[in-house]
N, C-alpha and C positions, 0 to 999 in steps of 0.2 A: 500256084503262085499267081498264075492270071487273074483268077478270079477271084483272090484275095486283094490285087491289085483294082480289080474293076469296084470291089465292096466298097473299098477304102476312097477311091473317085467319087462315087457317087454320094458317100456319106457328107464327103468335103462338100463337095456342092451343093448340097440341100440345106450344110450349114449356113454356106455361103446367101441363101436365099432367107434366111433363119434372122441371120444377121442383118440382111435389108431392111426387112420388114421391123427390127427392131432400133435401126438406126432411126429409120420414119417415125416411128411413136418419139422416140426420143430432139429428134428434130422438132418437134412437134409440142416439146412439153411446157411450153408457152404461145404456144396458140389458142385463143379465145374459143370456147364453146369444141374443144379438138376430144374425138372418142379415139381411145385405144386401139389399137388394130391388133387382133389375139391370133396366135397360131399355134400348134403342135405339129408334135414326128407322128407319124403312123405308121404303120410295120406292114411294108408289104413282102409277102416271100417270092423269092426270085424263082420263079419256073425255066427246067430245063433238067440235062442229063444228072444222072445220080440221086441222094434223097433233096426231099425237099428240108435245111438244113440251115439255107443261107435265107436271109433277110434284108431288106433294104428299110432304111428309113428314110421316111420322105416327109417333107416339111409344109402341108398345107394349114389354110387360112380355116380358122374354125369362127369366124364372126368378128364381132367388136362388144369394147366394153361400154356400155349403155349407161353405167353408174354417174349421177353427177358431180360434174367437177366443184372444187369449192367455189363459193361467192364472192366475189369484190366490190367492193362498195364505191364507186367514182364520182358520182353526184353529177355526171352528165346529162342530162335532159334524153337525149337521143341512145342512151346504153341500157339494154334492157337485159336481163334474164329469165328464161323459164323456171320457172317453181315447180320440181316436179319432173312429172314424167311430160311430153309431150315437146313440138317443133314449131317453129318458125317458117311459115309457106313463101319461099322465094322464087323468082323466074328465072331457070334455070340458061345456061349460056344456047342452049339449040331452042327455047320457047316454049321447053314445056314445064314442070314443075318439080321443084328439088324441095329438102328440106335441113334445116339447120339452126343449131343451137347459138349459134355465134350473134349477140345479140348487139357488137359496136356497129349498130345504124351510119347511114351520114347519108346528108341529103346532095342532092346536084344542083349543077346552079340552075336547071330549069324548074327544079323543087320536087323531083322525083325523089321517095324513100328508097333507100337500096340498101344492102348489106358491106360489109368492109370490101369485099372481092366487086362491085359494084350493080349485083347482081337485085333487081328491080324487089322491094317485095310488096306480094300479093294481098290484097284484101277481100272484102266481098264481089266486086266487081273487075277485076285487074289491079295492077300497079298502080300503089298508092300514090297521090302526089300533092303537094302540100303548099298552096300561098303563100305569095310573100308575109313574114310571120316575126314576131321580134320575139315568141316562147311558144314552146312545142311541150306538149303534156301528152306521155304514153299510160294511160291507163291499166288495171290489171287484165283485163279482158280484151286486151291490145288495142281500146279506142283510141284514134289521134286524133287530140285537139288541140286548135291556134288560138291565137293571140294575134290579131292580124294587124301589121302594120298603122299606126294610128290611133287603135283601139286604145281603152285602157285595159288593167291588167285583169279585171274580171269579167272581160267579155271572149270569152272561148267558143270556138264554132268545131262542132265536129268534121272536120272532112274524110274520114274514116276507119277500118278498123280492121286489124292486121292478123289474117287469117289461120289462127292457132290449130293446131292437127294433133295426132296422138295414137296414132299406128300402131299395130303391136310390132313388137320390134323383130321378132321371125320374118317379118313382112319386108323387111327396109334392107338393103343392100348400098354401098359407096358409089355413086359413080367414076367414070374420067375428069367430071367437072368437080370433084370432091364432094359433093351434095349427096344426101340421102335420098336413094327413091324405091318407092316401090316394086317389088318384082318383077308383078303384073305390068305396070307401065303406066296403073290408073292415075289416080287423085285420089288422096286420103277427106275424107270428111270432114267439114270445119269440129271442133270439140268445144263447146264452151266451158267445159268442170279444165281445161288449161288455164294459167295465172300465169302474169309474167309481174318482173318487179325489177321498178324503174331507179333510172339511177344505181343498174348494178349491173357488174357483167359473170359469165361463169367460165370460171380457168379452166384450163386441160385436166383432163381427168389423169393423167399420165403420170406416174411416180419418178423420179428422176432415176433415186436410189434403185428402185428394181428396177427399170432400164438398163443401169450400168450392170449390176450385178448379173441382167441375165446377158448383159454383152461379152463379160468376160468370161462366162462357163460355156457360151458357143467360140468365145474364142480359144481356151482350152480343147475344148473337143475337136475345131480345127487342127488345133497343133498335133494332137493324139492320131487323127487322119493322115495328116502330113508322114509321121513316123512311121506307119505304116506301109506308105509307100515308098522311103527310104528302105527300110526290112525288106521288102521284099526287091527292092533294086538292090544290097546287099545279097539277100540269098540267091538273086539270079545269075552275078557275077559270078559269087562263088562255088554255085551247081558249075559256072562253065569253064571256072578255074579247073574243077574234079575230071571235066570231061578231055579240056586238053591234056591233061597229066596222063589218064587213062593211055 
């Protein structure tokens, strides 16, 4: 009974981490440029007295989903999307380098380009930053160019160009700051065969419908966990009912 007790705990619990992790995609399924976060049970057997007979499932992270999300079209000067495979080089919150599909831009008021989260992004030379400016053109190749106060509308100056990447994706892991980074800890190489396309941003790759769907079959399998350990709190009492009557 104990040990059919302890299977039944630990099964609950790994759902319980099953379900987090799929509550976060689904929190998530409107967030700009947001990758899936994938996991599975794995079966490990439980070591110890008698055969090896019993199992544990445990609920690890097997990667994310990489596929891109659909396209929106917004006509904002400063919203860009990746075409394709490949990232957006931003300056991560500790100063070293992340990466990220999330392409609603916004400038500051000192004209620095930064990401929604405010997070600086990178060009050839550092964070990019951009003149006073009355129109901002992101080109496919991420060049930015103004339109600087005064001007008219066909005089565009380059100020620079926003450092496109293209990792393989075995290589990239999530950090605590939500950003992409590599394993190692390096910098990934500028790519130029990356495109972005202006005036559009890329939704969550996150299906709503199989979110729910798969929320409700961990939560069945909770409940089925749950009765488990009721059964066995049932058959304990009643082993002790046999014993006092004995």
């Amino acid at each position: 009974m104990d040990r059919s007790l302890y299977l039944a705990m630990t099964g609950a619990t790994q759902i319980l981490r099953a379900q987090t992790e799929v509550s976060h995609n689904l929190a998530n399924a409107s967030t700009t440029g947001f990758k899936a976060e994938l996991s599975a049970f794995h079966a490990l057997p439980v070591l110890g007295e008698g055969l090896p007979t019993r199992i544990n499932a445990v609920d690890r992270g097997t990667g994310y989903d990489f596929s891109p999300g659909n396209q929106s079209t917004t006509g904002r000067d400063l919203d860009v999307a990746v075409k394709g495979p490949g990232w957006i080089a931003v300056q991560s919150p500790n100063g070293g380098e992340g990466y990220t599909r999330a392409g609603n831009l916004q400038l500051t008021p000192d004209g620095m380009l930064t990401d929604a989260r405010g997070d600086p992004v990178l060009g050839d030379g550092g964070p990019i930053t951009l003149p006073p400016a009355s129109h901002v053109d992101i080109g496919a190749d991420g060049t930015v160019s103004v339109v600087p106060l005064g001007q008219t509308p066909d005089t565009l100056v380059n100020v620079g160009r926003i450092r496109l990447v293209n990792p393989p994706v075995d290589q990239l892991e999530q950090g605590t700051d939500a950003l992409m980074h590599l394993r190692n800890g390096g910098q990934a190489p500028a790519d130029a065969s990356v495109q972005l396309a202006s005036g559009v941003l890329e939704d969550s790759n996150v299906n709503p419908s199989t979110a729910l769907v798969k929320m409700i079959e961990l939560s069945r399998q909770f409940e089925m966990q749950m009765q488990t350990v009721r059964n066995d709190d049932q058959n304990a009492q009643a082993a002790s009912q046999l014993l006092q009557a004995s």
